[in-house]
MARVEX-552549 format. One record per residue (C-alpha): residue in one letter; x, y, z; residue number from 1. Coordinates in steps of 0.02 Angstrom, whole numbers, plus 50000, padded with zeros to 5 digits. Example, Ala and Ser with C-alpha at 12.3 -4.5 7.8 and 13.67 -1.06 7.14 Angstrom:
ATOM   aa      xx      yy      zz     i
ATOM    A   50615   49775   50390     1
ATOM    S   50684   49947   50357     2
END
This chain:
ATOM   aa      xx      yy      zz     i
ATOM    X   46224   48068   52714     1
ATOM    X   46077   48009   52585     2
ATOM    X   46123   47839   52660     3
ATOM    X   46089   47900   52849     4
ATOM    X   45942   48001   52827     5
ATOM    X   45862   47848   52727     6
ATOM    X   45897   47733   52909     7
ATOM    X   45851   47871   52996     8
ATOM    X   45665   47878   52932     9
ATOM    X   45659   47712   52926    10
ATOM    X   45703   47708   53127    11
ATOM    X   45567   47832   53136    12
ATOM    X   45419   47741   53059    13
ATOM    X   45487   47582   53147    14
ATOM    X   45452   47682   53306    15
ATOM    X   45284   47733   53248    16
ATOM    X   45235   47544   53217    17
ATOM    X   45304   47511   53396    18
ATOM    X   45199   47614   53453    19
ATOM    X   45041   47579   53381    20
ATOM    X   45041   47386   53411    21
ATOM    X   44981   47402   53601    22
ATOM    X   44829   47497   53499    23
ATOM    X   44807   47374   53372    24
ATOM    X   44823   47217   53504    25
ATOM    X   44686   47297   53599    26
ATOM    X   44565   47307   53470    27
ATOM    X   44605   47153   53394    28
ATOM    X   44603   47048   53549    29
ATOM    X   44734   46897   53626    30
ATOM    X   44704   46832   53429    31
ATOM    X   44830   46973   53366    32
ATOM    X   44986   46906   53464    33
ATOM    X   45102   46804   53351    34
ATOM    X   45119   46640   53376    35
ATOM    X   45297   46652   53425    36
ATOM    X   45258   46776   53544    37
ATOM    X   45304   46701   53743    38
ATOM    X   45121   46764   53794    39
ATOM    X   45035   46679   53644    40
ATOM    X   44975   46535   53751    41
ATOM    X   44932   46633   53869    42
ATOM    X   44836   46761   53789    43
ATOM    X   44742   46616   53686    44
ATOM    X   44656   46540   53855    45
ATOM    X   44625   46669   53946    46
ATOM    X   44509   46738   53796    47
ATOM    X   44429   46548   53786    48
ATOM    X   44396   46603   53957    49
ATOM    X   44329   46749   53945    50
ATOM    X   44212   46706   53806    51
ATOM    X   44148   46547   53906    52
ATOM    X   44100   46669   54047    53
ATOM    X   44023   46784   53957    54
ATOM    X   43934   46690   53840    55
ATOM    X   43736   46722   53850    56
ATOM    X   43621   46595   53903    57
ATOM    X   43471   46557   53793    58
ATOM    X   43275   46478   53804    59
ATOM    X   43188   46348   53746    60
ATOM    X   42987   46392   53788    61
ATOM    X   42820   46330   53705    62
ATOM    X   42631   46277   53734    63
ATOM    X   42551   46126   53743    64
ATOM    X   42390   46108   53696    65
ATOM    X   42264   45934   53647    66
ATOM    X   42201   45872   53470    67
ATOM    X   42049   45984   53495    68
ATOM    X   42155   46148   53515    69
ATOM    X   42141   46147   53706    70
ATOM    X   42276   46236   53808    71
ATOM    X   42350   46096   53923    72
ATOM    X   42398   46138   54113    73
ATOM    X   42490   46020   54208    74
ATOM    X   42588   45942   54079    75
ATOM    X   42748   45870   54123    76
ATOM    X   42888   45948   54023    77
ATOM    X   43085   45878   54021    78
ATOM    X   43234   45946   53922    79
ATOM    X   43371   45831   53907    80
ATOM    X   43526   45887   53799    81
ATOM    X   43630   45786   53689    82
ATOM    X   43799   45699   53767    83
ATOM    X   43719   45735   53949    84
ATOM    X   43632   45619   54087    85
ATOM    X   43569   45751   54178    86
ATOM    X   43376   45827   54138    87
ATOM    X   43294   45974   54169    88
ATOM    X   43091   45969   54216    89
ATOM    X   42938   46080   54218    90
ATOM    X   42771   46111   54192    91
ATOM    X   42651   46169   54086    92
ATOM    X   42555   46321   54169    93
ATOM    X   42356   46373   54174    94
ATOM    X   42382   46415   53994    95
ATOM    X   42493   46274   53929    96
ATOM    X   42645   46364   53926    97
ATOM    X   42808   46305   53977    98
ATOM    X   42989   46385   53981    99
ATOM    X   43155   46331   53998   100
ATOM    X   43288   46484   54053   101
ATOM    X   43455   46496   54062   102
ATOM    X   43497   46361   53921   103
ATOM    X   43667   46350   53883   104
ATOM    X   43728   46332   53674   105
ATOM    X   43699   46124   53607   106
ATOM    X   43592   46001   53542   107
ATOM    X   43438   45967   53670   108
ATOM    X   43247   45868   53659   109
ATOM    X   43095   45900   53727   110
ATOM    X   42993   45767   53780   111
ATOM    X   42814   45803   53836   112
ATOM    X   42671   45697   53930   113
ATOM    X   42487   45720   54011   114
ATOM    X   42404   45580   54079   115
ATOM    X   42276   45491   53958   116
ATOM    X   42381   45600   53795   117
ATOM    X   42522   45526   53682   118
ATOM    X   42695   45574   53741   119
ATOM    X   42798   45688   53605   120
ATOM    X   42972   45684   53593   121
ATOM    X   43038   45840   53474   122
ATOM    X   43173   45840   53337   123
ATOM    X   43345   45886   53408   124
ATOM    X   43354   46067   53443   125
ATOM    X   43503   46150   53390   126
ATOM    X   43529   46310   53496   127
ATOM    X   43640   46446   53483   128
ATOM    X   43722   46577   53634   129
ATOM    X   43581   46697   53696   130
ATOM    X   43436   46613   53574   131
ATOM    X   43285   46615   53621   132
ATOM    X   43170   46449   53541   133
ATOM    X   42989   46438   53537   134
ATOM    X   42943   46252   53513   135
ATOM    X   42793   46258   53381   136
ATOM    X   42624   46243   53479   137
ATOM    X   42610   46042   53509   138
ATOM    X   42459   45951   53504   139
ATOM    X   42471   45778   53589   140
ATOM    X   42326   45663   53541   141
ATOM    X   42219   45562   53661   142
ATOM    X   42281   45389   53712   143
ATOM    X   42158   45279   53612   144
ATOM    X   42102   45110   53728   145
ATOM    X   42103   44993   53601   146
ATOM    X   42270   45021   53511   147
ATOM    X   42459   45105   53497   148
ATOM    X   42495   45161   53332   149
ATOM    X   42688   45119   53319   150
ATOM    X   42764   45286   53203   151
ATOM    X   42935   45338   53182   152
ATOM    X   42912   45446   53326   153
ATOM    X   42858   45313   53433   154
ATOM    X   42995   45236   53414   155
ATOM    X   43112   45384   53465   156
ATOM    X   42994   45409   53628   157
ATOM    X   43004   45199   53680   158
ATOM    X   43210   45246   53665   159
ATOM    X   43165   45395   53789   160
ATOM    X   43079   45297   53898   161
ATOM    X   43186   45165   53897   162
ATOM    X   43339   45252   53933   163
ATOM    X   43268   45327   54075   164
ATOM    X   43191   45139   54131   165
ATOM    X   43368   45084   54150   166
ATOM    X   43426   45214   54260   167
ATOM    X   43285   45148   54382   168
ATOM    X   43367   45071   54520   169
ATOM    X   43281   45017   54714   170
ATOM    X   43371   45108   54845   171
ATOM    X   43514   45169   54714   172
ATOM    X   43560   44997   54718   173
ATOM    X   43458   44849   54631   174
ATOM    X   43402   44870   54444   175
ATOM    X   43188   44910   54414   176
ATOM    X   43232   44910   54237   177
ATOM    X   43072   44799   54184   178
ATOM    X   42945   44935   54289   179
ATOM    X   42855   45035   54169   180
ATOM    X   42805   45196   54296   181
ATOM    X   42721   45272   54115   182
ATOM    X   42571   45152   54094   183
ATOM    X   42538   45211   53920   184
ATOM    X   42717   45193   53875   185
ATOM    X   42758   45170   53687   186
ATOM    X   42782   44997   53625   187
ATOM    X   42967   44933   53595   188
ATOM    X   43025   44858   53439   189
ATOM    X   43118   44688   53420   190
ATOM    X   43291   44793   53459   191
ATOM    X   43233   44887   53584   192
ATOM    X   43176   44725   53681   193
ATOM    X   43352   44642   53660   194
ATOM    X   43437   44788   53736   195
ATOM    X   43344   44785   53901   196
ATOM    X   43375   44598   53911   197
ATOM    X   43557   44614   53891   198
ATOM    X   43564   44798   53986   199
ATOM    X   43494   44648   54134   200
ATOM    X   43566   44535   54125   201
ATOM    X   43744   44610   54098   202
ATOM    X   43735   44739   54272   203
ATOM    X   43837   44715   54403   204
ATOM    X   43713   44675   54536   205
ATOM    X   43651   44527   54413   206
ATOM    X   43795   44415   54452   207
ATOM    X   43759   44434   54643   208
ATOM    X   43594   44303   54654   209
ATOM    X   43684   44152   54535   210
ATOM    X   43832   44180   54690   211
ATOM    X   43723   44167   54832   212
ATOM    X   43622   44044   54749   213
ATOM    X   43778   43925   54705   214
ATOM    X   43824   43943   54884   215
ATOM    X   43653   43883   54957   216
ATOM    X   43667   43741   54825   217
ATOM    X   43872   43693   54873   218
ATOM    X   43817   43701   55055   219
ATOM    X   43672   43581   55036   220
ATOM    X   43743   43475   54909   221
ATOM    X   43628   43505   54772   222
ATOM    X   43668   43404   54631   223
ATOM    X   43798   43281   54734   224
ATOM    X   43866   43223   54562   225
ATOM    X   43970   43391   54587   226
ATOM    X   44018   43370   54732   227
ATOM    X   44059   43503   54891   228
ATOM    X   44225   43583   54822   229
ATOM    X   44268   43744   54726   230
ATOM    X   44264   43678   54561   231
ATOM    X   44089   43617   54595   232
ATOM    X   44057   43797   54665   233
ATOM    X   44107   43853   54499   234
ATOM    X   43999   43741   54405   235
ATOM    X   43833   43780   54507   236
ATOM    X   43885   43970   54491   237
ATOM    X   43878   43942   54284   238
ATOM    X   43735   43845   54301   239
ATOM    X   43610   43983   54413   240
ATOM    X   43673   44122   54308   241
ATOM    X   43638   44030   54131   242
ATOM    X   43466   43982   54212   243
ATOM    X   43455   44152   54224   244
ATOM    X   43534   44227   54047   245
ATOM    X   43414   44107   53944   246
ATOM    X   43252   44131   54049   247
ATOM    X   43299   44305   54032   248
ATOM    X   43317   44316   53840   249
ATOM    X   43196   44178   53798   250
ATOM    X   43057   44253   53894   251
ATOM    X   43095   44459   53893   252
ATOM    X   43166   44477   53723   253
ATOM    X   43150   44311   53588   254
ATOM    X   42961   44269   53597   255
ATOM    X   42912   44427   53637   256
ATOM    X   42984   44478   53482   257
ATOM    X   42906   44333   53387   258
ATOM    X   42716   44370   53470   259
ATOM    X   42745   44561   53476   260
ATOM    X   42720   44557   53665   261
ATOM    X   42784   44703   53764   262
ATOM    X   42903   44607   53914   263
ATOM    X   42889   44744   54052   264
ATOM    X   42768   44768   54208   265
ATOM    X   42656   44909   54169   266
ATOM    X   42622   44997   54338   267
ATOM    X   42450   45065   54402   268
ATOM    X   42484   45177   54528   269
ATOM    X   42372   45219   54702   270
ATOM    X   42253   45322   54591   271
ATOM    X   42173   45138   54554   272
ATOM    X   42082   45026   54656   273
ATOM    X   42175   44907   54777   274
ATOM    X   42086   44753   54703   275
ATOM    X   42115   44825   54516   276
ATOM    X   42308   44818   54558   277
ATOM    X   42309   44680   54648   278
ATOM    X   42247   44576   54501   279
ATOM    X   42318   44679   54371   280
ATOM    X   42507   44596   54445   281
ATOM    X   42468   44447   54520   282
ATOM    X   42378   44407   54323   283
ATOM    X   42527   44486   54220   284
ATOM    X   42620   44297   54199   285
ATOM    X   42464   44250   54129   286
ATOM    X   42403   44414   54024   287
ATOM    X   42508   44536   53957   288
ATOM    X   42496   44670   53806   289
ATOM    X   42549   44676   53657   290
ATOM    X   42624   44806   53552   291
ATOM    X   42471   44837   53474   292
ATOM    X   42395   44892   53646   293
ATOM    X   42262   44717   53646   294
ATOM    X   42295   44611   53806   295
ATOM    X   42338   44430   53765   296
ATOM    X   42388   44279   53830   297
ATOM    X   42559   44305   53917   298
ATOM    X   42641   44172   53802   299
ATOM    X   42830   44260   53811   300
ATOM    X   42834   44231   53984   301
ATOM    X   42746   44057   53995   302
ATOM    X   42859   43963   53824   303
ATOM    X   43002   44049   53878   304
ATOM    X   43014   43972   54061   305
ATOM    X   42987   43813   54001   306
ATOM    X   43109   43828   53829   307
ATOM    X   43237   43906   53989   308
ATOM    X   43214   43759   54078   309
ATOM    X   43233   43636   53933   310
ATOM    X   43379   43692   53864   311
ATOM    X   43470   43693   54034   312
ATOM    X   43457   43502   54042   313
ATOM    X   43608   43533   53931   314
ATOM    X   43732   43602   54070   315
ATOM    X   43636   43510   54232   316
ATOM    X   43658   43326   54309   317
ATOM    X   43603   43182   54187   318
ATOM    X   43473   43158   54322   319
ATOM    X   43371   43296   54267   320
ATOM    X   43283   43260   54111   321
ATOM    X   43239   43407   53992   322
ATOM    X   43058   43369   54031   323
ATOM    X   43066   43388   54204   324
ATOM    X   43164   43555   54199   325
ATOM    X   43053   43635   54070   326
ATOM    X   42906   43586   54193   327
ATOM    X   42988   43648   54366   328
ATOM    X   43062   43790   54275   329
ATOM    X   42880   43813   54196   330
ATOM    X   42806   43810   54366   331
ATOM    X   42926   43926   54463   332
ATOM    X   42924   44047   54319   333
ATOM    X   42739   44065   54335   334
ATOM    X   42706   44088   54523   335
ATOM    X   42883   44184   54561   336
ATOM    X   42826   44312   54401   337
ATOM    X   42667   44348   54502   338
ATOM    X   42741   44378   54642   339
ATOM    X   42876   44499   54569   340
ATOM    X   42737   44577   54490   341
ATOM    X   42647   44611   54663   342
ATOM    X   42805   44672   54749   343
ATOM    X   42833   44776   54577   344
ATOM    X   42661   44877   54599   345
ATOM    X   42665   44901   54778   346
ATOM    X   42827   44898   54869   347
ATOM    X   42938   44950   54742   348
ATOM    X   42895   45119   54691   349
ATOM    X   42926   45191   54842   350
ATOM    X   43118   45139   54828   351
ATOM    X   43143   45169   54662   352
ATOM    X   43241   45327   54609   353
ATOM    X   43262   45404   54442   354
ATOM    X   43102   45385   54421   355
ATOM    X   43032   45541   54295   356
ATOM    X   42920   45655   54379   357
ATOM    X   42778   45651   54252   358
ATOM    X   42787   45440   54264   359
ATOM    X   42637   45384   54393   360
ATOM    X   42551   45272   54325   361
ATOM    X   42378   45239   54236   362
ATOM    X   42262   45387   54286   363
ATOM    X   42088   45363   54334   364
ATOM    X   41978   45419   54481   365
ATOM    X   42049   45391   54660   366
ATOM    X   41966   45266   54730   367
ATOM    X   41828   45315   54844   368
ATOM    X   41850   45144   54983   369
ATOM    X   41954   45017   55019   370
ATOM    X   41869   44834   54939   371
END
């Protein structure tokens, strides 16, 4: 009897625990299930899901203002976040205020930018499910004329920039990596320069032009000590693209490293004078700037056609000496660069997408007539 009674009240707290479990699983959530439960799995995603839907968008907000204090409308605002391609842009209103809504939890940057003021990329902001930011008040200091000071955070805004430069592509198609569309663009550094040569010279589309040009050269016989067949196809095809690879390197990436010469085309924009842009490209083989802002004599481009040139005397005919290369190489490279640099400033930019809103160029006053 002692024995029964004893299972009985057990049986009857059991019962009592049964019965309180749908209770305790409800306040506890899906994380109270066992694991060995059938509907553990189950009960696991659909609270992932749950708290993905209703988890509460934040903002990132803040005001721009100059050195002096003053509030600055107009300025072009972009939030990028951390793992993604895709940006977000605004601008700043009447009283230099900006706001981003709806920003999901991560890691994003702002970068800001008014014409004739220094870009400013912030530190990584880290935020949180339904938190609100407010960037300190920014001040971005006025462009000087005569120099870029190169800083730590120059360096993170020229990265920036140049991420975004090799997303430019004419009609979705054909790089524009080497268009600056931000004339006061910060300066790269030596490493900086070597990516964008290899980015280059390593897309897709850059191994169409050595194929056609190998075919215009197999057709016409160029170089008949190779002959008309596919193996002389081959050997024209190696030759156009390393023509390309070390003009490439020696002229966008090497010397300008060595002079400290900044390799892109810096673009005016129609706010200029036609005959200011006109000479501004059809000069740029000639002058370029440095990293230091000065304009100098464009001696990347100029040593490394001709070092291009010389060194592919290596892989050509016997018949072309390295003299002769480095001269017609020299040559080419001079008057095609202008050219490029022509097309680049007027044609272009109307093709080109991914092109950042707040990018147009050098600003000054319209110009009041045609020269």
């Amino acid at each position: 009897m002692k024995f029964q009674h004893r299972r009985s009240a057990c049986t009857t707290t059991l019962l009592a625990l049964l019965c309180c479990l749908p209770a305790c699983s409800q306040s506890a959530g899906p994380s109270a299930a066992l694991p060995e439960d059938p509907g553990y799995l189950q009960q696991q995603t659909a609270a992932a899901q749950t708290g993905t839907q209703t988890e509460a968008p934040g903002t990132i907000q803040g005001t721009v203002a100059d050195a002096h204090g003053g509030l600055v409308p107009k300025a072009s605002v972009t939030l990028g976040q951390k793992g993604r391609s895709d940006l977000r842009e605004t601008t700043t209103d009447s009283a230099g205020h900006f706001a981003f809504a709806n920003v999901a939890a991560g890691t994003y940057t702002v970068l800001i930018s008014a014409p004739e003021l220094k870009t400013f990329l912030s530190p990584p902001i880290v935020l949180a499910a339904g938190e609100h930011y407010e960037l300190p008040e920014t001040a971005l200091p006025v462009v000087a004329s005569t120099s870029i000071n190169v800083s730590a955070n120059s360096v993170e805004v020229a990265e920036e920039e140049l991420n975004r430069e090799t997303k430019q592509r004419v009609l979705g198609i054909f790089p524009n990596f080497y268009t600056s569309f931000v004339y006061d663009a910060a300066p790269l550094n030596t490493r900086q320069k070597f990516k964008l040569s290899l980015r280059s010279v390593t897309d897709p589309v850059a191994f169409i032009g050595p194929a056609i040009t190998a075919g215009i050269e197999t057709g016409r016989d160029t170089f008949p000590s190779w002959g008309q067949d596919g193996t002389s196809y081959a050997k024209r095809y190696a030759a156009a693209y390393g023509d390309e690879l070390l003009t490439r390197m020696f002229s966008y990436s090497i010397y300008p490293a060595i002079f400290h010469q900044d390799p892109r085309y810096f673009y005016m924009g129609p706010t200029n004078k036609v005959s200011t842009r006109f000479w501004h490209a059809a000069l740029s083989g000639i002058v370029t700037r440095a990293d230091n802002g000065h304009l100098q004599p464009n001696y990347s481009h100029m040593l490394g056609s001709a070092s291009a040139g010389a060194l592919s005397s290596v892989y050509h005919p016997a018949s072309d000496s390295a003299g002769y290369l480095a001269a017609l190489n020299f040559a080419i490279g001079l008057a095609s660069h202008g050219g490029q640099a022509l097309i680049r400033e007027f044609v272009l930019p109307h093709f080109t997408t991914h092109v950042p809103a707040y990018a147009k160029g050098k600003a000054e006053q319209p110009a009041t007539a045609n020269p």
